[in-house]
RORO-490649 format. One line per field, with one value per residue (C-alpha): x, y, z; residue number from 1; residue in three letters. Coordinates in nm, 2 decimals, padded with zeros to 4 digits. Example, Ala and Ser with C-alpha at 12.3 -4.5 7.8 and 13.67 -1.06 7.14 Angstrom:
BEGIN
c1	(01.23/01.37);
c2	(-00.45/-00.11);
c3	(00.78/00.71);
num	(1/2);
residu	(ALA/SER);
end
This chain:
BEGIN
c1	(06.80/06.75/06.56/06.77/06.78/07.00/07.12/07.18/07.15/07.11/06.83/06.83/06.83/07.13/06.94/07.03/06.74/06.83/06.68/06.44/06.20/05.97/05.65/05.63/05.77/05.78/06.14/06.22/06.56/06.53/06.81/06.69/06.80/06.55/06.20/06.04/06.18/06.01/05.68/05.66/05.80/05.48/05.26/05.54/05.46/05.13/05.14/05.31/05.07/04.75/04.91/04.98/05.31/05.15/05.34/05.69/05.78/06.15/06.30/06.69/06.86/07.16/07.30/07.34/07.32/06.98/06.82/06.71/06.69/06.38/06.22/06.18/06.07/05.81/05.71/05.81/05.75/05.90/06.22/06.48/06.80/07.12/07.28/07.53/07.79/07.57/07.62/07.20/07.21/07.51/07.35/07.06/07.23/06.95/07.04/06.74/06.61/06.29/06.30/06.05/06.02/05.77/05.79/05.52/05.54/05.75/06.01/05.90/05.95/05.60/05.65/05.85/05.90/06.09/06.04/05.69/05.43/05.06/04.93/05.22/05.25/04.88/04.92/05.19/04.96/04.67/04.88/05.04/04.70/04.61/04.99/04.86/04.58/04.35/04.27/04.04/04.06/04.20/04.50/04.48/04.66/04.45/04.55/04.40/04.57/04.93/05.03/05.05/05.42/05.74/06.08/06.34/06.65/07.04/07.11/07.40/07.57/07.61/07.80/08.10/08.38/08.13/08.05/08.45/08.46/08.21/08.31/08.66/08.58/08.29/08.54/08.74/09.00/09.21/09.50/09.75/09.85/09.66/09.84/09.63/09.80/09.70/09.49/09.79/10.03/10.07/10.04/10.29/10.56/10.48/10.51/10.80/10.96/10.90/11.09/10.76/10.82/11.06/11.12/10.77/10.47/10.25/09.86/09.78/09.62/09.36/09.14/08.86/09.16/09.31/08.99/08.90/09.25/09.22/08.87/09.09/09.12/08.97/09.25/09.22/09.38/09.58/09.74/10.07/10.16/10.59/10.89/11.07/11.44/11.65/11.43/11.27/10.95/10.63/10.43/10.06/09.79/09.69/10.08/10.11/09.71/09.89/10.20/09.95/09.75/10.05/10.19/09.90/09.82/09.39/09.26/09.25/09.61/09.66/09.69/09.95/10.16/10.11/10.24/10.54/10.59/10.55/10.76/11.03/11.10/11.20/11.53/11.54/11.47/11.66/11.55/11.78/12.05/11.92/11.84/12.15/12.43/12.66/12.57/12.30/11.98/11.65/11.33/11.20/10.88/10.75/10.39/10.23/09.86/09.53/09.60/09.80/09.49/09.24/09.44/09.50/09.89/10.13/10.32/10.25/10.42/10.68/10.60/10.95/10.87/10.61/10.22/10.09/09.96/09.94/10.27/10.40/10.21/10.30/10.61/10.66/10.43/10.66/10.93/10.74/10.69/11.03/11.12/10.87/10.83/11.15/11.39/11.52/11.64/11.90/12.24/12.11/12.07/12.05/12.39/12.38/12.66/12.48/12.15/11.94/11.61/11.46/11.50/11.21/11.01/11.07/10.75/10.59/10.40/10.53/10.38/10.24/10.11/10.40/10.64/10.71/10.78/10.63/10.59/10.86/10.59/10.53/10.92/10.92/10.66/10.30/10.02/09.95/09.59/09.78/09.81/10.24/10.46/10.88/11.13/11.46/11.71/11.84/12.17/12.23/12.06/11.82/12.03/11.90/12.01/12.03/11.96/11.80/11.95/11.95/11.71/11.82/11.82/12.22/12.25/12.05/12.19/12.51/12.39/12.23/12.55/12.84/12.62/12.57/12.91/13.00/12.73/12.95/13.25/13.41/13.61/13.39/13.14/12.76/12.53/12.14/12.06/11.73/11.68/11.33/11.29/11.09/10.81/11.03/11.37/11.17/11.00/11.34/11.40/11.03/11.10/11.42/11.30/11.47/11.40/11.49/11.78/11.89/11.93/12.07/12.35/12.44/12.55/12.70/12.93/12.95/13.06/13.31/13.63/14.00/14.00/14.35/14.15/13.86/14.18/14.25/14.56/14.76/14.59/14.23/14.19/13.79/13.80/13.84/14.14/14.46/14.35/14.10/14.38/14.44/14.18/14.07/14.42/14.67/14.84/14.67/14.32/14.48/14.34/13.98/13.69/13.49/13.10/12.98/12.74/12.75/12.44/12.24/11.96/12.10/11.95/11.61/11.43/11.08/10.89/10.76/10.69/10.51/10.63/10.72/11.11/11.41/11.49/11.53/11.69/11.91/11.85/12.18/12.15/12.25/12.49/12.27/12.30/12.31/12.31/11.92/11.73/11.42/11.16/10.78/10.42/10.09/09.86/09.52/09.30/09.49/09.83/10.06/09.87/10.27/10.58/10.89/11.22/11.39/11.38/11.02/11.09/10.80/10.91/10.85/10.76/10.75/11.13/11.44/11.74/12.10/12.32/12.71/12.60/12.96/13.15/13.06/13.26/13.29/13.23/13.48/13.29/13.52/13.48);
c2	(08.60/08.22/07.98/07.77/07.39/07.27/07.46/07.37/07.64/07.68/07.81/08.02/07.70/07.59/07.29/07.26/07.31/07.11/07.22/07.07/06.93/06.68/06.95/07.27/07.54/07.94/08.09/08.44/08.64/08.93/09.21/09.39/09.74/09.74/09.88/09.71/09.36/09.50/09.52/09.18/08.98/09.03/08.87/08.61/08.54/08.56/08.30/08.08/08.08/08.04/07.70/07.56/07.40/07.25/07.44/07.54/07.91/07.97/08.33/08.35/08.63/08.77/08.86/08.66/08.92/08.99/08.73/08.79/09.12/09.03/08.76/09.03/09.30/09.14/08.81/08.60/08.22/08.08/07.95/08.21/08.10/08.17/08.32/08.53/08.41/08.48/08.12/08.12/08.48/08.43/08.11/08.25/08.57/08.83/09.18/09.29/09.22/09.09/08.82/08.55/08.20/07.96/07.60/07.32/06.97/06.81/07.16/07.34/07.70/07.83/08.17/08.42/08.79/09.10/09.39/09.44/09.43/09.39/09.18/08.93/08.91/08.81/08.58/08.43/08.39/08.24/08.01/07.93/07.84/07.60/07.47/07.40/07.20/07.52/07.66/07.94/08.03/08.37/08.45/08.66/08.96/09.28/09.33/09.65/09.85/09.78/10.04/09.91/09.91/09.96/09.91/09.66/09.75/09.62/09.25/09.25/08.94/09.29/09.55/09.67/09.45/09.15/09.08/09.04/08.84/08.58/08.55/08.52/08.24/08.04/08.08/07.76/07.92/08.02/07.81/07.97/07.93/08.08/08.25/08.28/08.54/08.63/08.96/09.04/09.03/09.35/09.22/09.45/09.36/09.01/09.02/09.25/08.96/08.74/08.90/08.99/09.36/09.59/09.78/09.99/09.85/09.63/09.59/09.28/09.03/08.88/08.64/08.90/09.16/08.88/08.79/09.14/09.20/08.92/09.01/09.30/08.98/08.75/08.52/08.18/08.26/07.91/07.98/08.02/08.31/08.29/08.12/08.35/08.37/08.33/08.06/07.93/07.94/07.90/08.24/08.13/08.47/08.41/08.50/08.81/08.91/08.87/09.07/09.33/09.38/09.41/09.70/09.88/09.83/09.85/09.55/09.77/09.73/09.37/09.33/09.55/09.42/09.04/09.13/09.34/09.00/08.84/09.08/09.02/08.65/08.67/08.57/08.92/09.16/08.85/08.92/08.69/08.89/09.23/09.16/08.95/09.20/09.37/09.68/09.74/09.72/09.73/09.69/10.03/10.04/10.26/10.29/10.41/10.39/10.45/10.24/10.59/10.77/10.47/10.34/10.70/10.72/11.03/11.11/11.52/11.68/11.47/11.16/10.99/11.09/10.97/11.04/10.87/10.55/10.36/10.45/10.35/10.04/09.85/09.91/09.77/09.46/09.34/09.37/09.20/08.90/08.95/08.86/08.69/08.44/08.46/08.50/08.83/08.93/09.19/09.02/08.67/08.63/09.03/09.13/09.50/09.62/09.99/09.95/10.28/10.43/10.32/09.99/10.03/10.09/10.33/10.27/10.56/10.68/10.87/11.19/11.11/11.47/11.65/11.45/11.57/11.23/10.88/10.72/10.40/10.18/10.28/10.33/09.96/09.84/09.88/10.07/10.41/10.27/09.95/09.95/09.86/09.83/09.82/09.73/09.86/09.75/10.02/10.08/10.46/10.79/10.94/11.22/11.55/11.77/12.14/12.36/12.66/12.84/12.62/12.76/12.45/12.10/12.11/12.32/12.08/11.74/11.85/11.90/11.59/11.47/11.60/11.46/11.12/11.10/11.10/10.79/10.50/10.68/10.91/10.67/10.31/10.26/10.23/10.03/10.12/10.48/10.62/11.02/11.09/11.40/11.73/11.91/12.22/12.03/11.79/12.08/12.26/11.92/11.93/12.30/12.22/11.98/11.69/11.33/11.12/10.91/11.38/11.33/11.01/11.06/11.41/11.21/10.95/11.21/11.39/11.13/10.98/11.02/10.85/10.52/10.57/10.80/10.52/10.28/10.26/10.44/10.47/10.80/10.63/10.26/10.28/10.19/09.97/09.67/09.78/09.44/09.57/09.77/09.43/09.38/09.71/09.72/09.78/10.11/10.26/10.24/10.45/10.78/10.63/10.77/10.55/10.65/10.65/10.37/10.06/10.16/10.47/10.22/10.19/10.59/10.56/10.86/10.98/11.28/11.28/11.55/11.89/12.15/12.36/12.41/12.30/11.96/11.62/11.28/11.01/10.70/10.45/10.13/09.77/09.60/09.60/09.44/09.03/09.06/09.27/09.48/09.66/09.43/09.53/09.38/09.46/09.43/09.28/09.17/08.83/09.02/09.03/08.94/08.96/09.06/09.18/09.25/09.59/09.42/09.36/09.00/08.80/08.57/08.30/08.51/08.21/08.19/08.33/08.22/08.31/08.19/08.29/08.60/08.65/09.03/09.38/09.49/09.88/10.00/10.20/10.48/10.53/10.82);
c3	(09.86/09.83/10.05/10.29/10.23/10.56/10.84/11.23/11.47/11.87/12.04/12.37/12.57/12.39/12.20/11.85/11.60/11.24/10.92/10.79/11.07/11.02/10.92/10.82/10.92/10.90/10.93/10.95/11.01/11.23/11.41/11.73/11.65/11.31/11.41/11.13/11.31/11.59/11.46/11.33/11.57/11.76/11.48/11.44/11.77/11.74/11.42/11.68/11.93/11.68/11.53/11.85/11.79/11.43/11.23/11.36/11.40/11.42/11.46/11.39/11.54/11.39/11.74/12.03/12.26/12.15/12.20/12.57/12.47/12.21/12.43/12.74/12.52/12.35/12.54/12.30/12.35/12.00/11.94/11.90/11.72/11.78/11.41/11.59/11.32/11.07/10.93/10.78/10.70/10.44/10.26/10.25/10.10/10.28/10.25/10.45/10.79/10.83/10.62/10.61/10.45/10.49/10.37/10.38/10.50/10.23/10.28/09.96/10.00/09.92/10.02/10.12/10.16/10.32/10.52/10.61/10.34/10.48/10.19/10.16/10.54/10.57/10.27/10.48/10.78/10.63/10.44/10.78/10.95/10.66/10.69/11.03/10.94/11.00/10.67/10.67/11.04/11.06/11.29/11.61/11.44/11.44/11.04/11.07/11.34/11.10/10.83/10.47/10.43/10.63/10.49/10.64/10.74/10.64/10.75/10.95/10.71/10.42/10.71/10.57/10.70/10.78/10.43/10.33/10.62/10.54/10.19/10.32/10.57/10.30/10.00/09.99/09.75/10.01/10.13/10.29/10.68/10.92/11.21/11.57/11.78/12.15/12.21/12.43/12.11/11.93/11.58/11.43/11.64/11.51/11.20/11.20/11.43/11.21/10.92/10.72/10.70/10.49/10.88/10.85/10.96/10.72/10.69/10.87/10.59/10.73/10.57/10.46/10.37/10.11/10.03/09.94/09.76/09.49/09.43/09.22/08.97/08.77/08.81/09.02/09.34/09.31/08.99/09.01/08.90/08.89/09.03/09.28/09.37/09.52/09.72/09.32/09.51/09.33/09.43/09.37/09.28/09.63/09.77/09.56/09.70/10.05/10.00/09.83/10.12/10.34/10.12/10.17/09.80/09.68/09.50/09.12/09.18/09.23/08.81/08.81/09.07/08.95/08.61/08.76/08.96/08.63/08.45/08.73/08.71/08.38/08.27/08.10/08.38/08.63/08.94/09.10/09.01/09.09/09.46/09.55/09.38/09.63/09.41/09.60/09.24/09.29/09.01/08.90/08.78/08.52/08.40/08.05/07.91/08.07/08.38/08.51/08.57/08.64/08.93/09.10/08.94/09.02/08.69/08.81/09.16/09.34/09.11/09.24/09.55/09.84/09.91/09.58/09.74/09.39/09.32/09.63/09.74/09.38/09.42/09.77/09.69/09.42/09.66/09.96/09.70/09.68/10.02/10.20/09.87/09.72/10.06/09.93/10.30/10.38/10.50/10.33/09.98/10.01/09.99/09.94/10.07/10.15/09.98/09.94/10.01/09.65/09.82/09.98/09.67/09.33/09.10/08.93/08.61/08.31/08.22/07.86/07.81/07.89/07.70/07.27/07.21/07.22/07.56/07.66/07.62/07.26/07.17/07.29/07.06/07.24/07.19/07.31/07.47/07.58/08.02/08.04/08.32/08.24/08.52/08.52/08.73/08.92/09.11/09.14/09.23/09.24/09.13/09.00/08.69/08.78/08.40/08.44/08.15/07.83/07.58/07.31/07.29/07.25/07.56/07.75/07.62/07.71/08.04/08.06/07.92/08.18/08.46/08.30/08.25/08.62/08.69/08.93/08.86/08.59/08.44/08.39/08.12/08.22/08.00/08.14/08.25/08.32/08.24/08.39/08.23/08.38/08.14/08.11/08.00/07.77/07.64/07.54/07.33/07.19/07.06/06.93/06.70/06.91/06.87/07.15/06.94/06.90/07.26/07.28/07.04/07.17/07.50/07.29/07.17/07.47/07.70/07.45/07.59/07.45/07.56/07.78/08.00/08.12/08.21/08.59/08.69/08.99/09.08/09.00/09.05/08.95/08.50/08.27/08.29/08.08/07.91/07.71/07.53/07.30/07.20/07.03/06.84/07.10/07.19/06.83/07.00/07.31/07.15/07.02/07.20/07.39/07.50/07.88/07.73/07.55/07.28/07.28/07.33/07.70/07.77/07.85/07.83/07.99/08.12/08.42/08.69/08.69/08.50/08.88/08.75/08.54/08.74/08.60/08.76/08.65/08.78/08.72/08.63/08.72/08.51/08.22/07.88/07.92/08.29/08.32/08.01/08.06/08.02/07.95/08.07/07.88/08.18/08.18/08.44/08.51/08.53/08.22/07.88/07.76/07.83/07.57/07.61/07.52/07.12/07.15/07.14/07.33/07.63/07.91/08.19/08.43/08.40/08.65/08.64/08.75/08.44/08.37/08.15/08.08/08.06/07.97/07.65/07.59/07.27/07.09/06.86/06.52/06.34);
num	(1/2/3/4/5/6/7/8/9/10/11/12/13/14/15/16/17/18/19/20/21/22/23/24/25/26/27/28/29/30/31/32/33/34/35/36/37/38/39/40/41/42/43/44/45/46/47/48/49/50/51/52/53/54/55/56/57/58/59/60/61/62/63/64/65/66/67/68/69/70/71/72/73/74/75/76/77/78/79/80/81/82/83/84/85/86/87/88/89/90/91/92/93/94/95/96/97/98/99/100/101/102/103/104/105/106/107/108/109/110/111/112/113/114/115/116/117/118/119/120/121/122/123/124/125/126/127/128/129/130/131/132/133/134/135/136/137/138/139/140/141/142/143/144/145/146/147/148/149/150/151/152/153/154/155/156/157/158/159/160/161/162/163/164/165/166/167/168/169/170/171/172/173/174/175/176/177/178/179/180/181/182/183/184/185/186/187/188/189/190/191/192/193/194/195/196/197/198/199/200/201/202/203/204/205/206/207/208/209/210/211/212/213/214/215/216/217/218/219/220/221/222/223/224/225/226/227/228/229/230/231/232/233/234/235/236/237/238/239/240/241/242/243/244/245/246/247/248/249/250/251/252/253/254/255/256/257/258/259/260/261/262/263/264/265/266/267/268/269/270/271/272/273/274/275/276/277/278/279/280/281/282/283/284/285/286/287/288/289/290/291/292/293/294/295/296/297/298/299/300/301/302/303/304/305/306/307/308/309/310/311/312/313/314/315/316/317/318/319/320/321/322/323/324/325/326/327/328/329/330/331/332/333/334/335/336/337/338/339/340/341/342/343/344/345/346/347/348/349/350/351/352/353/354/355/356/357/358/359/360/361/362/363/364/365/366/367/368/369/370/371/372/373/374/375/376/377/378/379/380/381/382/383/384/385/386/387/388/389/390/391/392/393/394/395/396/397/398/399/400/401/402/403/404/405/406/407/408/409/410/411/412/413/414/415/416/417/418/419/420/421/422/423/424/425/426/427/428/429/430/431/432/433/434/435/436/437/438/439/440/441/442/443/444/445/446/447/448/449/450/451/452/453/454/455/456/457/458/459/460/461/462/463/464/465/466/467/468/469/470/471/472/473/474/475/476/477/478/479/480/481/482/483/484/485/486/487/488/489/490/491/492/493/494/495/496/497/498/499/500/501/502/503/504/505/506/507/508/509/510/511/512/513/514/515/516/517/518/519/520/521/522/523/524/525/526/527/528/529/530/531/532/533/534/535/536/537/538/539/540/541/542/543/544/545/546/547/548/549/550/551/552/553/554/555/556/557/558/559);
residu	(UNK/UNK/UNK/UNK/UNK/UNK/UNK/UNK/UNK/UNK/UNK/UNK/UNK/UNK/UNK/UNK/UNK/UNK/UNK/UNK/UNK/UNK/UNK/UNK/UNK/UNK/UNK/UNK/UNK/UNK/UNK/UNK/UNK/UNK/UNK/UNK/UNK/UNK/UNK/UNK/UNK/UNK/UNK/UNK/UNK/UNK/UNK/UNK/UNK/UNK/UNK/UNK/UNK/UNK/UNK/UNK/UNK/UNK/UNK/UNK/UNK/UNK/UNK/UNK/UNK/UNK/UNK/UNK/UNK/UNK/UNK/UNK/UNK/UNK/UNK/UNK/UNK/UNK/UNK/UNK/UNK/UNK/UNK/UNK/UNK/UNK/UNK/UNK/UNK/UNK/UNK/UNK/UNK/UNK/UNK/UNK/UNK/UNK/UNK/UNK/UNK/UNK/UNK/UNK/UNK/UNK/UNK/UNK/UNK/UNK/UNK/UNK/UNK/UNK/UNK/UNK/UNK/UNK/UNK/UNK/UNK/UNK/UNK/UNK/UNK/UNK/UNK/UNK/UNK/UNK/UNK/UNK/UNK/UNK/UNK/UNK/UNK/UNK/UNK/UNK/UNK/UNK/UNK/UNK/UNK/UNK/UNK/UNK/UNK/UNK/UNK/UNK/UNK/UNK/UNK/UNK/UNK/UNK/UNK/UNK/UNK/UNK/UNK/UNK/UNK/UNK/UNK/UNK/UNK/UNK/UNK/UNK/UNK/UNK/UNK/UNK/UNK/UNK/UNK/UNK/UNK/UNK/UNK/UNK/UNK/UNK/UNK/UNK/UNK/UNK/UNK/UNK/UNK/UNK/UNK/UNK/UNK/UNK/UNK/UNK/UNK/UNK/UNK/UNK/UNK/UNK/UNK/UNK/UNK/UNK/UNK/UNK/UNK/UNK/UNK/UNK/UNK/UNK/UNK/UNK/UNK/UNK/UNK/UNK/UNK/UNK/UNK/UNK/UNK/UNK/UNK/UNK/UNK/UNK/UNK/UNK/UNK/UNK/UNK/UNK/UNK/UNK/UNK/UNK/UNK/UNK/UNK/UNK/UNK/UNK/UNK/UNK/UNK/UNK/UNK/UNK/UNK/UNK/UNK/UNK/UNK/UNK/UNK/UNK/UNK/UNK/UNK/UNK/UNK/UNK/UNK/UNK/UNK/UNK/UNK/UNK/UNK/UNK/UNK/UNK/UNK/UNK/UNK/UNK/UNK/UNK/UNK/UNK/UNK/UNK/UNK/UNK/UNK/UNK/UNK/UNK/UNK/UNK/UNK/UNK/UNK/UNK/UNK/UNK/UNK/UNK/UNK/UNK/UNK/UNK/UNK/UNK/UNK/UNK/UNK/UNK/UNK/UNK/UNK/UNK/UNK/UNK/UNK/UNK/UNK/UNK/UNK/UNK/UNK/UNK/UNK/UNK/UNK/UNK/UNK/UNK/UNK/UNK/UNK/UNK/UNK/UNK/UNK/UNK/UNK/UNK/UNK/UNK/UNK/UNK/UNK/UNK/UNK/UNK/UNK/UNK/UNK/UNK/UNK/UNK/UNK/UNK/UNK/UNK/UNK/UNK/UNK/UNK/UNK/UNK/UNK/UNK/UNK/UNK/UNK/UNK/UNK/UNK/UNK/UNK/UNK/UNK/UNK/UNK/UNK/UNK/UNK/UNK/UNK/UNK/UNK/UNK/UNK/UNK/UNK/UNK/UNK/UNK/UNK/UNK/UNK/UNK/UNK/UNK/UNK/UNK/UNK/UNK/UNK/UNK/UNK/UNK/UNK/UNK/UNK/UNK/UNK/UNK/UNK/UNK/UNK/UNK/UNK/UNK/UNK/UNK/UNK/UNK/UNK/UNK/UNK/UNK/UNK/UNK/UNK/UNK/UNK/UNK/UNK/UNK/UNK/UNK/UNK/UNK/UNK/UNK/UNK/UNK/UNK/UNK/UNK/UNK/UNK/UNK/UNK/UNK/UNK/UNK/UNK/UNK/UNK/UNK/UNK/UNK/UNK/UNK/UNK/UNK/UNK/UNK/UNK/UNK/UNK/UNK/UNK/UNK/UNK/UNK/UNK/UNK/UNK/UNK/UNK/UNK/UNK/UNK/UNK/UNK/UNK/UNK/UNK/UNK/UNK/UNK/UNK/UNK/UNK/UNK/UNK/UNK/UNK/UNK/UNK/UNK/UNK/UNK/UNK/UNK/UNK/UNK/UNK/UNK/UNK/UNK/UNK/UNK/UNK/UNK/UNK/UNK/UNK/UNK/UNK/UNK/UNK/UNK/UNK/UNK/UNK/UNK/UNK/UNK/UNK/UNK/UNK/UNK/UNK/UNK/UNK/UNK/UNK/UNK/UNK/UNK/UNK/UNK/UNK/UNK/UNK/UNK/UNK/UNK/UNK/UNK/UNK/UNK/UNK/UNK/UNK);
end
C-alpha cells in the first residue's frame, strides 16, 4: 500500500476530480458489500460535514454501480468517485477496503490507515479538523458508541482474475496485437478460422492469461528467444507465453517449453526439416531430472498417452510456436503426406526409478539433478512390443530386435530409433546383468542381414539402390551383413511406464544422422542454460537452417 501522488477520477455527477487539489484533503477507498466500509462511511461523512468544505473529503468507490447505492443508504453528501476500473486502487496497490489517506496542504501524506481501528481513525479526524483550520475542536462522531476494531475486507483490485488483469493492462512489456471480437462472435470459431488452432479448441490468451503465463519466467518477455522456420521468424518470450497459454499449458511450464523451442531451432535437432518432410516427423520430447515431479510429469500409467496435462500441453506449445510463428501449416510448408496422431503432441517423462541404468540425460553427459529436455525427431509408431515370456536379456533383445527390424520397411536401414522401455522388460535387462550398449549390440547383431537382401528387388521395390553395391567392394560385399542401424548409438533406450505388464514401444525416427540428432536442453528459469548434441558438444541454439546434409550411408558390420 502506497500513497497516491496523481490520479483523475469522476464523480457521480460525472465532473472529473484531479489529484492533488489545491488544500488538503482526506481520501479513502471503500466497496459496498464490506460491512466495515459501512460503518465508516458514516464518520467519513460526518468528517465532511464538520470541515465544511475546508478540507476535501473524497470517497472512491471501486464499483460504479454502487455509488447510488452508498449515497441512498447512508445520506452521503461527499464526493463519491467513480474507480469502477480500479485505475487508484492498483497504484495505490490496497489489498483491503477501507482504506484511508489523508494529506495536508502542500499533499504530504501524513497519515493513513486500513480497516477500522478506533485510535488511528480518531487520530485521523482530529488531524483532519486542524487540517481544516479547526485544531482542537472535536468532530461530531460519537467515538464511543464504535467497537475498538473491525477488520476490512479484500479490495476488489486483488480478486482472482482482476489482479492478472490489471497487471496485464499497467505492464508495458506486452506488445503483441490485440484482437477486439464482437460479443456475438464465438471466440473459438475465431481463432480456429483464423488458422491458430491444431483442429481442437485453444485457451483464448488474453492479456491477463499471457500476462499470467510469462510470470512462469524470469526472462524479459521481449527477448527473443529463437528463429522459427520455415517462416525464420523471430519468436520473442512473449510469442512462446502466447502459444503456451493457448495449449493449455501452466506458467511452471513456460521454461520448459522455451528451451524445447530453443532446443528446436537448432541446426542439430533442424526443425525445418522435421515439419516440412513428406515423412510425416514430428519433435518428441523427453524429460529427465527433478523437473518430472515438480511440474506434475507422467513417467507412471499411460505416460505416452493422454490425461497428464504437463505432458501434454508442452508438447503442443512447442508445436503451436511451430505454426502460428514459424508457418508450420498442414498442406503449406507442412507437407506430410499422412501425418499422425503424435502430430498433435508426443512429450513425456522417463521413469528414472524404474530404469537399471542411467537416465538419457546422464548417458548424454548431464547431471542426474540437472532439469533436461531431448527432442527426437520422430517418424513412426507408436508401435508396441508384445514379450510376455522372456525371462533373460537375450530373450528380450531379440524381441526388441525382430520388431525393430521391421521399422519403415524390412529391407531399408533406419538410423534413429526410440525403445521406450516398460519396468518389467527393462527389469529382465537389469537382472541379466545388461548394460544398455548389451542391448544395443544384441540388435546390432540381430538385425544384420547380407547386404543383397536390403537391395530393392522386383518383388520389393522399398531398400537400398543396387549402387551401393560398388562401393562396399562389389559383388564380394553381396554376402556382408549389414545392421538395421547406422551406429548402436542411433537406439535410444528409456523406461518409462508402470510396471502393469510386458509392453514397450518403438518410436521410429526421421532421417537421422546429419539430417536431425537428438539434441538436449538443461533448463533453467530463462529456458535452456545449454543445449548439446548427441556428442555432448555445446551449440548456438538460436540457429535453424535447412542445408544440403547430403546421403545416408549403411554401414557394413565385418566380422
Amino acid at each position: 500500500m502506497h500513497p497516491p501522488t496523481k490520479f483523475s477520477l469522476l464523480d457521480a455527477e460525472g465532473q472529473e476530480k484531479q489529484f492533488p487539489p489545491d488544500g488538503p484533503v482526506l481520501l479513502a477507498l471503500v466497496k459496498e458489500d464490506c460491512d466495515t466500509c459501512n460503518l465508516t462511511l458514516p464518520l467519513l461523512e460526518a468528517v465532511h460535514r464538520d470541515t465544511d468544505e475546508d478540507l476535501d473529503v473524497w470517497v472512491a468507490v471501486q464499483k460504479r454501480a454502487d455509488i447510488d447505492v452508498l449515497r441512498q443508504r447512508h445520506d452521503l453528501t461527499m464526493p463519491l468517485l467513480d474507480d469502477d476500473a480500479l485505475d487508484l486502487s492498483y497504484e495505490t496497490d490496497i489489498d483491503t477496503v477501507p482504506t484511508l489517506f489523508l494529506y495536508d496542504e502542500e499533499q504530504n501524506c501524513t497519515l493513513q490507515t486500513f480497516g477500522f481501528d478506533k485510535h488511528e481513525w480518531r487520530e485521523i479526524a482530529s488531524e483532519s479538523m486542524t487540517l481544516a483550520g479547526r485544531p482542537g475542536v472535536e468532530t461530531s462522531i460519537d467515538w464511543e458508541s464504535l467497537p475498538e476494531q473491525r477488520p476490512g475486507c479484500g479490495a476488489r483490485n486483488y480478486e482472482p482474475g482482476v489482479y492478472e488483469r490489471l497487471q496485464a493492462l499497467k505492464s508495458g512489456d506486452l506488445l503483441s496485437r490485440l484482437v477486439d471480437l464482437a460479443s456475438s462472435d464465438d471466440i473459438h470459431e475465431f481463432m480456429y478460422d483464423q488458422g491458430y488452432t491444431d483442429g481442437f479448441p485453444v485457451v483464448p490468451p488474453t492479456r491477463e492469461r499471457v500476462w499470467k503465463m510469462l510470470q512462469g519466467t524470469t526472462r524479459d518477455p521481449q527477448d527473443e528467444v529463437a528463429i522459427v522456420p520455415p517462416n525464420l521468424a523471430p519468436i520473442t518470450v512473449e510469442k512462446v507465453a502466447i502459444n503456451a497459454v493457448m495449449a493449455g499449458a501452466k506458467p511452471e511450464y513456460l521454461p520448459s517449453i522455451i528451451a524445447l523451442v530453443e532446443t528446436a531451432c537448432t541446426e542439430s535437432f533442424n526443425i525445418h526439416g522435421v515439419l516440412a518432410t513428406t515423412m510425416g516427423a514430428t519433435p518428441v520430447g523427453i524429460f529427465n531430472g527433478p523437473i518430472r515431479d515438480r511440474i506434475g510429469m507422467n513417467y507412471l500409467h499411460g505416460a505416452l498417452g493422454s490425461g497428464n496435462r504437463a505432458n501434454a500441453a508442452i508438447g503442443r506449445a512447442l508445436r503451436l510456436c511451430a505454426r502460428n510463428v514459424g508457418g508450420s501449416v498442414p498442406g503449406g510448408t507442412d507437407r506430410a503426406t499422412q501425418g499422425g496422431p503424435h502430430r498433435l503432441t508426443m512429450n513425456f517423462a522417463e521413469n528414472e526409478d524404474a530404469s537399471p541404468w542411467d537416465s538419457l540425460a546422464v548417458e548424454y553427459g548431464f547431471e542426474p539433478t540437472d532439469d533436461v529436455a531431448t527432442l527426437m525427431a520422430m517418424s513412426g509408431g507408436p508401435a508396441t512390443i508384445a514379450d510376455e515370456r522372456s525371462r533373460d536379456g537375450r530373450g528380450m533383445a531379440g524381441t526388441l530386435a525382430m520388431s525393430m527390424s521391421c521399422m519403415q520397411d524390412p529391407k531399408s536401414p533406419m538410423v534413429d530409433t526410440l525403445v521406450v522401455l516398460s519396468p518389467d522388460h527393462a527389469g529382465i535387462f537389469g537382472r541379466s546383468g545388461w548394460s544398455k550398449d548389451d542391448v544395443r549390440e544384441c540388435i546390432m547383431e540381430e538385425t544384420a542381414i547380407p547386404l543383397k537382401d536390403r537391395l530393392r528387388s522386383d518383388e520389393a521395390g522399398a531398400g537400398l539402390p543396387p549402387s551401393v553395391v560398388e562401393r562396399f567392394g562389389g559383388e564380394q560385399a553381396l554376402d556382408l551383413p549389414v545392421p538395421k542401424f547406422q551406429d548402436k548409438s542411433n537406439i535410444i533406450l528409456v523406461v518409462a511406464g508402470s510396471s502393469a505388464a510386458k509392453f514397450s514401444t518403438i518410436l521410429g525416427g526421421w532421417a537421422g544422422g546429419v539430417y536431425s540428432t537428438p539434441t538436449s536442453a538443461r533448463i533453467g528459469a530463462e529456458g535452456a542454460l545449454e543445449i548439446r548434441g548427441r556428442s555432448g558438444a555445446g551449440m548456438d541454439k538460436r540457429r535453424s537452417g535447412g542445408k544440403d546434409l547430403g546421403a545416408f550411408e549403411p554401414r557394413i558390420r565385418r566380422g
